[in-house]
C-alpha positions in Angstrom: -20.3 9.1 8.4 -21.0 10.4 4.8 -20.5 8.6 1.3 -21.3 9.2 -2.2 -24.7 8.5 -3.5 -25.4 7.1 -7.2 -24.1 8.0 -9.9 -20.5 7.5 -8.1 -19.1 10.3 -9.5 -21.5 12.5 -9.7 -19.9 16.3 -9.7 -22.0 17.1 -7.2 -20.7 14.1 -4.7 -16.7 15.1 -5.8 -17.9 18.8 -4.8 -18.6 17.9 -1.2 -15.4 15.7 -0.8 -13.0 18.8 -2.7 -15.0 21.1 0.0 -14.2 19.1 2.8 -10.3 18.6 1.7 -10.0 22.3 1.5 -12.0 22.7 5.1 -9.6 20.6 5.9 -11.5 17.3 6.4 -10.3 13.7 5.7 -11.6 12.0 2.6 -11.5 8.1 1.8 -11.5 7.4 -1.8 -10.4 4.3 -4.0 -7.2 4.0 -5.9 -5.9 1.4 -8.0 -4.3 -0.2 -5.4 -6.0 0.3 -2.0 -8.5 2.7 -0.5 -6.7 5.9 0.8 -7.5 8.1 3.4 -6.9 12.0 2.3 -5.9 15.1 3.5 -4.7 18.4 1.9 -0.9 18.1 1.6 -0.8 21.4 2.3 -2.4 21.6 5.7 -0.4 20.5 8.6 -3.6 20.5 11.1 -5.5 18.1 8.5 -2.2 16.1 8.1 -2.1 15.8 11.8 -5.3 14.7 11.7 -4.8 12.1 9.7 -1.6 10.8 12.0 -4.1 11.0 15.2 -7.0 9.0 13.3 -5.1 6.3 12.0 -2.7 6.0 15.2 0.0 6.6 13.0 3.7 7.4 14.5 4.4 11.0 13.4 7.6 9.9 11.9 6.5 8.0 9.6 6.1 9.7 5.8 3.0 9.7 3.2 2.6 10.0 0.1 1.4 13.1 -2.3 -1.1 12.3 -4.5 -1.7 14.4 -8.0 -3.9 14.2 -10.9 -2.4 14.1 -14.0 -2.2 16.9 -16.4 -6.1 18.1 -18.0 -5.8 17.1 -21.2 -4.0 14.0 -21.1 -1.4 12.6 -23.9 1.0 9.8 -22.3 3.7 11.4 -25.9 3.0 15.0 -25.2 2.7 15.5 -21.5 4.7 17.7 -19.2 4.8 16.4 -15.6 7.8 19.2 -14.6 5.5 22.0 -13.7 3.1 19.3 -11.7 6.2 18.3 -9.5 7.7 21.7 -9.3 6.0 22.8 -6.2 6.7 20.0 -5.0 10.2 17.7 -5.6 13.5 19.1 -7.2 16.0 17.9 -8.9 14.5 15.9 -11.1 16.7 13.4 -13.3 16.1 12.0 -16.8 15.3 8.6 -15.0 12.8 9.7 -12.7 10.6 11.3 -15.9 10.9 8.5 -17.7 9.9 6.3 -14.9 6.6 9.3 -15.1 6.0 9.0 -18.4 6.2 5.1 -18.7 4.0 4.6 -15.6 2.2 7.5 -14.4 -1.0 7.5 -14.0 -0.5 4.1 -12.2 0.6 2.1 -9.1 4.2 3.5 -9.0 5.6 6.0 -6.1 8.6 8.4 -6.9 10.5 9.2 -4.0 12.6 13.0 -4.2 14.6 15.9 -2.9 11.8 17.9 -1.1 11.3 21.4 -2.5 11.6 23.2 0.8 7.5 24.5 0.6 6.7 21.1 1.7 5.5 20.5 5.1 8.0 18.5 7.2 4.9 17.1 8.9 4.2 15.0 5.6 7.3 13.7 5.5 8.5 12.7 8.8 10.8 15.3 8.8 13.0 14.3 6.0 14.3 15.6 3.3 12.7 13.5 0.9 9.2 13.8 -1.0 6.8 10.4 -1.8 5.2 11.6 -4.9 2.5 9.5 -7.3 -0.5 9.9 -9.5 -3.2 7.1 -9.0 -4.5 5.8 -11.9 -8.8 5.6 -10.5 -10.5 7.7 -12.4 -12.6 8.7 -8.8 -9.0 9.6 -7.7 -8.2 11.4 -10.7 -11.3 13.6 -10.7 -11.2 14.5 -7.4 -7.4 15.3 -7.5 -8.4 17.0 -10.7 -11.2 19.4 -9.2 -9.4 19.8 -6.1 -6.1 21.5 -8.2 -3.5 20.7 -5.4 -1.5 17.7 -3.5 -3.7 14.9 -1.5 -1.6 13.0 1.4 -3.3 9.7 1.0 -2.0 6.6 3.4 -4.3 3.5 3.4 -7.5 4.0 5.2 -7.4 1.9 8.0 -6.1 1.5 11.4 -2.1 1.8 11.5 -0.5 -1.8 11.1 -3.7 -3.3 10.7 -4.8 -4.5 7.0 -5.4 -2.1 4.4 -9.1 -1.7 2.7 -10.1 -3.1 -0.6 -13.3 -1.5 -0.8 -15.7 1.3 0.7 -17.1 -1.4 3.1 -13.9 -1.7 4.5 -13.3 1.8 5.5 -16.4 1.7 7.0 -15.5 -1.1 9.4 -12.3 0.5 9.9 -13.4 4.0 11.0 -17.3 3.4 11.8 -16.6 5.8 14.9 -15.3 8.4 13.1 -19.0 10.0 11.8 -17.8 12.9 9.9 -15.4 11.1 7.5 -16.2 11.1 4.1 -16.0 8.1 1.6 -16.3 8.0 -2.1 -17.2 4.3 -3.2 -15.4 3.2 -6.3 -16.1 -0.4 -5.5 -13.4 -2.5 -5.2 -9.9 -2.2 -6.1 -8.3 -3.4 -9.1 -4.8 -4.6 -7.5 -5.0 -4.5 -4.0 -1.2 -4.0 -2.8 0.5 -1.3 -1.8 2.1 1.0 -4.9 5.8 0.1 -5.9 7.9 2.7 -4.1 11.1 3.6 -5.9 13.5 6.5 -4.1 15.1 8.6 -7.2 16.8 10.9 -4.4 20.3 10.0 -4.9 19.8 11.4 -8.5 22.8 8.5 -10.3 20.4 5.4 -9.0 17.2 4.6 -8.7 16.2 1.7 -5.5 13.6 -0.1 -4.4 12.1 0.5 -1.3 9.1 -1.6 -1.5 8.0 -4.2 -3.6 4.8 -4.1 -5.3 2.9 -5.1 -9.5 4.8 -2.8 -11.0 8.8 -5.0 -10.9 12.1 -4.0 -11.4 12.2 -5.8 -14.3 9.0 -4.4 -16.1 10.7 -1.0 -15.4 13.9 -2.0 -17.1 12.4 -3.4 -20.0 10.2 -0.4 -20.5 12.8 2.1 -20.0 16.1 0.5 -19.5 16.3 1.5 -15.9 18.0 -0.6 -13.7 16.5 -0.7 -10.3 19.0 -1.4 -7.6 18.1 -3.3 -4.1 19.1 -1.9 -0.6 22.1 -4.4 -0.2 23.2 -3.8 -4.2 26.5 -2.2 -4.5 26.4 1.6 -4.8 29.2 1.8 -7.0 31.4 -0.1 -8.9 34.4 -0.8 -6.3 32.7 -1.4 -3.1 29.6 -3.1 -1.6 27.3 -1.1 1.1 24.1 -1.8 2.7 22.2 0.9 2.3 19.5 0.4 4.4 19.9 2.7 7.1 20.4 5.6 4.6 17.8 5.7 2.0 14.8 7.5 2.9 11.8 6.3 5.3 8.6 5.0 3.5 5.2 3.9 4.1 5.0 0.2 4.6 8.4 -0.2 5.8 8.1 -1.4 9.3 8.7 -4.9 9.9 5.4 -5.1 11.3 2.4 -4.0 9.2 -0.8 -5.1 6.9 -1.7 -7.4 10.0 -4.5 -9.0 11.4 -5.7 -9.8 14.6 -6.2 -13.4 14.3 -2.1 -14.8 14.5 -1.0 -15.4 11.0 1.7 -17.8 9.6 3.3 -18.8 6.3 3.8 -22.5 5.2 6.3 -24.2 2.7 4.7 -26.3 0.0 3.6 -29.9 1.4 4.8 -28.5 5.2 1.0 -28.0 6.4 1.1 -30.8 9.1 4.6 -29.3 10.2 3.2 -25.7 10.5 0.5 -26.6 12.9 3.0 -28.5 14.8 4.8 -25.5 15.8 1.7 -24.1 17.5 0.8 -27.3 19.7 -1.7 -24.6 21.3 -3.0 -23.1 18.5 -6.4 -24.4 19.9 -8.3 -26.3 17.6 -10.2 -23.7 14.5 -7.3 -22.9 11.6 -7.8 -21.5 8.6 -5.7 -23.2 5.8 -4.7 -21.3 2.8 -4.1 -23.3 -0.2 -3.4 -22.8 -4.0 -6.3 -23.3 -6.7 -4.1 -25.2 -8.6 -3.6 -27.9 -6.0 -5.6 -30.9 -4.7 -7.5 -30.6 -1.2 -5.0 -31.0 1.7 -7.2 -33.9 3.7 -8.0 -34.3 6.8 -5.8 -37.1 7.5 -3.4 -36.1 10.5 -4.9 -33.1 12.2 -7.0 -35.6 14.5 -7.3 -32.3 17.1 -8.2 -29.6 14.9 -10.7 -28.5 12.5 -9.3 -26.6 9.4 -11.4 -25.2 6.4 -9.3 -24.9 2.9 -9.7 -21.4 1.4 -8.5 -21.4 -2.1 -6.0 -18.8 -2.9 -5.3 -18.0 -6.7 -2.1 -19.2 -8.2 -0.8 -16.3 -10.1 0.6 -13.3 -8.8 -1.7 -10.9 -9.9 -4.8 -12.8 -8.4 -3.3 -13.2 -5.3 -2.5 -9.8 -4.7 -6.1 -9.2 -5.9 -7.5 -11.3 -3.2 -5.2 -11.0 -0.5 -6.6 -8.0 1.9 -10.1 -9.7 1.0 -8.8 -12.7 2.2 -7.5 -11.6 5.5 -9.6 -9.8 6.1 -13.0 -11.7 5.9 -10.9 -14.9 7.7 -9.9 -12.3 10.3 -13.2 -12.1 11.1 -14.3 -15.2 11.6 -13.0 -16.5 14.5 -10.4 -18.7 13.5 -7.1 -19.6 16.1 -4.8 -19.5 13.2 -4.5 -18.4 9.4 -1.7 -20.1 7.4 -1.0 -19.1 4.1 1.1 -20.7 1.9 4.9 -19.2 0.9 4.8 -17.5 -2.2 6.9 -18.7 -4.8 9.9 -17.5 -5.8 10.5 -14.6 -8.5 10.2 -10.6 -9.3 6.2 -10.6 -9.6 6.0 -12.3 -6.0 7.6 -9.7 -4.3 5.0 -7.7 -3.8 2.6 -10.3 -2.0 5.6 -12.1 0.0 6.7 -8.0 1.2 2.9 -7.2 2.9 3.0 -11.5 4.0 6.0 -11.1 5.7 4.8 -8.1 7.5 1.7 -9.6 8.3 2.5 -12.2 9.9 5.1 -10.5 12.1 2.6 -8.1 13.1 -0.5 -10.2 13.7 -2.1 -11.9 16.3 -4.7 -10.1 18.7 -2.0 -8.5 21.6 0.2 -7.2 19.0 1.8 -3.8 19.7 4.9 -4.2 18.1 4.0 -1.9 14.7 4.7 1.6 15.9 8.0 0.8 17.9 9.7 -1.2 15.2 
């Protein structure tokens, strides 16, 4: 298995991985958000590839990855001939959603220009477009002058990767993959994904930093949820029409170890419902609180693992966290709920998922 070697971005290291995507290898490289695994968006035998290494139901849509524009000015900047190839029909909205957010951890979803490979997006008629904000991603998206499918680089369902260690760990069978280190991720949840399709509305189809509130006090946007009313007469769930996207299975993010959520103070009753959750659990609590105690869990043995207590920290942290208690042996992981409100989201979205999704006989994320 190949990395970069020091200076991280060294030309000659982003050479060998823009090679590789045009050979039609897989590259893992950091993003803002979470490490992704890449492919040439343009290849449908390296997008298949990526489907068969990640165990990845074919039905299931990435997301196109582009550098912003050379000579980058956030006032002057034309993102139309960028998306061209790749999305029509783009609204007034949807480029000021670009220009207020872009380079960053927000995910456009579009009408397809018809170019695009139905293998990339599960055979839909709809486009996941965003442009990463890492300047590793931006470099080699840069130097390799086309679209990068990049899902997270780890096993489907299973946590994503905060870091180049991660990927490893993930995919330390696959020897020819490529990984650029960029060290650790700065927010370390999935991008917001916001489908722009329908051209009159724009909808959230999964939670992430960037909220629908930020985006409507930035551009006056409002962003509608799936349940919302479509128009101003009658009320329709829209769930089952708006377009597939990544992260949207009920189960996903998950680890092997089973993983619950408790509600503030409702420790002792959490562990109650799992009277054979053995006797080792990992307790999750706030950094803001006091220690929990010992007193009342006679049969088991817990260790406290602080948890920060705003919403950017925790998101931070999370992967990290489940992943490093994932491996170390515990029964059971509890977590506590996350509070309510717009920047929680996010976190209570891959939680929720998680815990669905986890335990060590769990086959339920590619048939739900």
């Amino acid at each position: 298995m190949s990395t970069d070697s020091s200076p991280l971005r060294s030309s000659a290291v982003i050479n060998e991985a823009v090679q590789t995507l045009r050979d039609g290898g897989l590259v893992a490289f950091p993003t803002e958000t979470v490490y992704g695994l890449g492919a040439d968006a343009r290849n449908p035998e390296a997008i298949k590839k990526i489907f068969n290494t990640k165990g990845r139901p074919a039905n299931h849509p990435l997301i196109v990855h582009l550098a912003a524009p050379d000579k980058f000015d956030p006032i002057q900047v034309d993102w139309v001939p960028l998306l061209a190839p790749w999305a029509r029909d783009l609204s007034e909205d949807a480029l000021k959603l670009i220009n207020a957010f872009w380079p960053g951890p927000l995910t456009l979803v579009f009408k397809k220009d018809k170019s695009v490979l139905n293998e990339l997006t599960g055979g839909q008629d709809t486009v996941a477009i965003r442009a990463p904000a890492h300047p590793i991603a931006q470099e080699l998206l840069r130097k390799f002058k086309g679209g990068v499918v990049a899902p997270s680089a780890n096993r489907f369902g299973k946590v994503s990767p905060t870091s180049a260690a991660d990927v490893r760990n993930e995919f330390e069978d696959i020897l020819d993959l490529m990984i650029l280190d960029g060290g650790d991720c700065e927010l370390g949840i999935e991008s917001t994904i916001i489908d722009m399709s329908a051209g009159d509305k724009a909808f959230l189809l999964r939670p992430g930093v960037i909220t629908p509130k930020e985006i409507f006090a930035k551009t006056g946007i409002k962003v509608w949820q799936a349940s919302e009313t479509k128009s101003d007469h009658h009320a329709v769930n829209l769930a089952d029409t708006l377009p597939r996207v990544s992260g949207s299975l009920r189960a996903h993010y998950a680890p092997n170890t089973p993983l619950r959520l408790y509600a503030p103070g409702r420790v002792l009753d959490a562990l109650s419902e799992f009277p054979d959750t053995k006797s080792r659990v990992a307790v999750a609590v706030w950094d803001s609180e006091s220690s929990l105690g010992e007193d009342g869990h006679p049969s088991v043995h817990f260790e406290e693992v602080e948890v920060p207590s705003n919403s950017a920290g925790f998101a931070n942290r999370l992967y990290r966290s489940l992943r490093d208690l994932d491996q170390q042996g515990w029964d059971l992981i509890l977590f506590p709920e996350p509070p309510p409100g717009e920047e929680w989201d996010g976190v209570r979205d891959r939680l929720q998922r998680a815990c669905f999704g986890s335990g060590p006989s769990s086959s339920s994320q590619a048939s739900n």
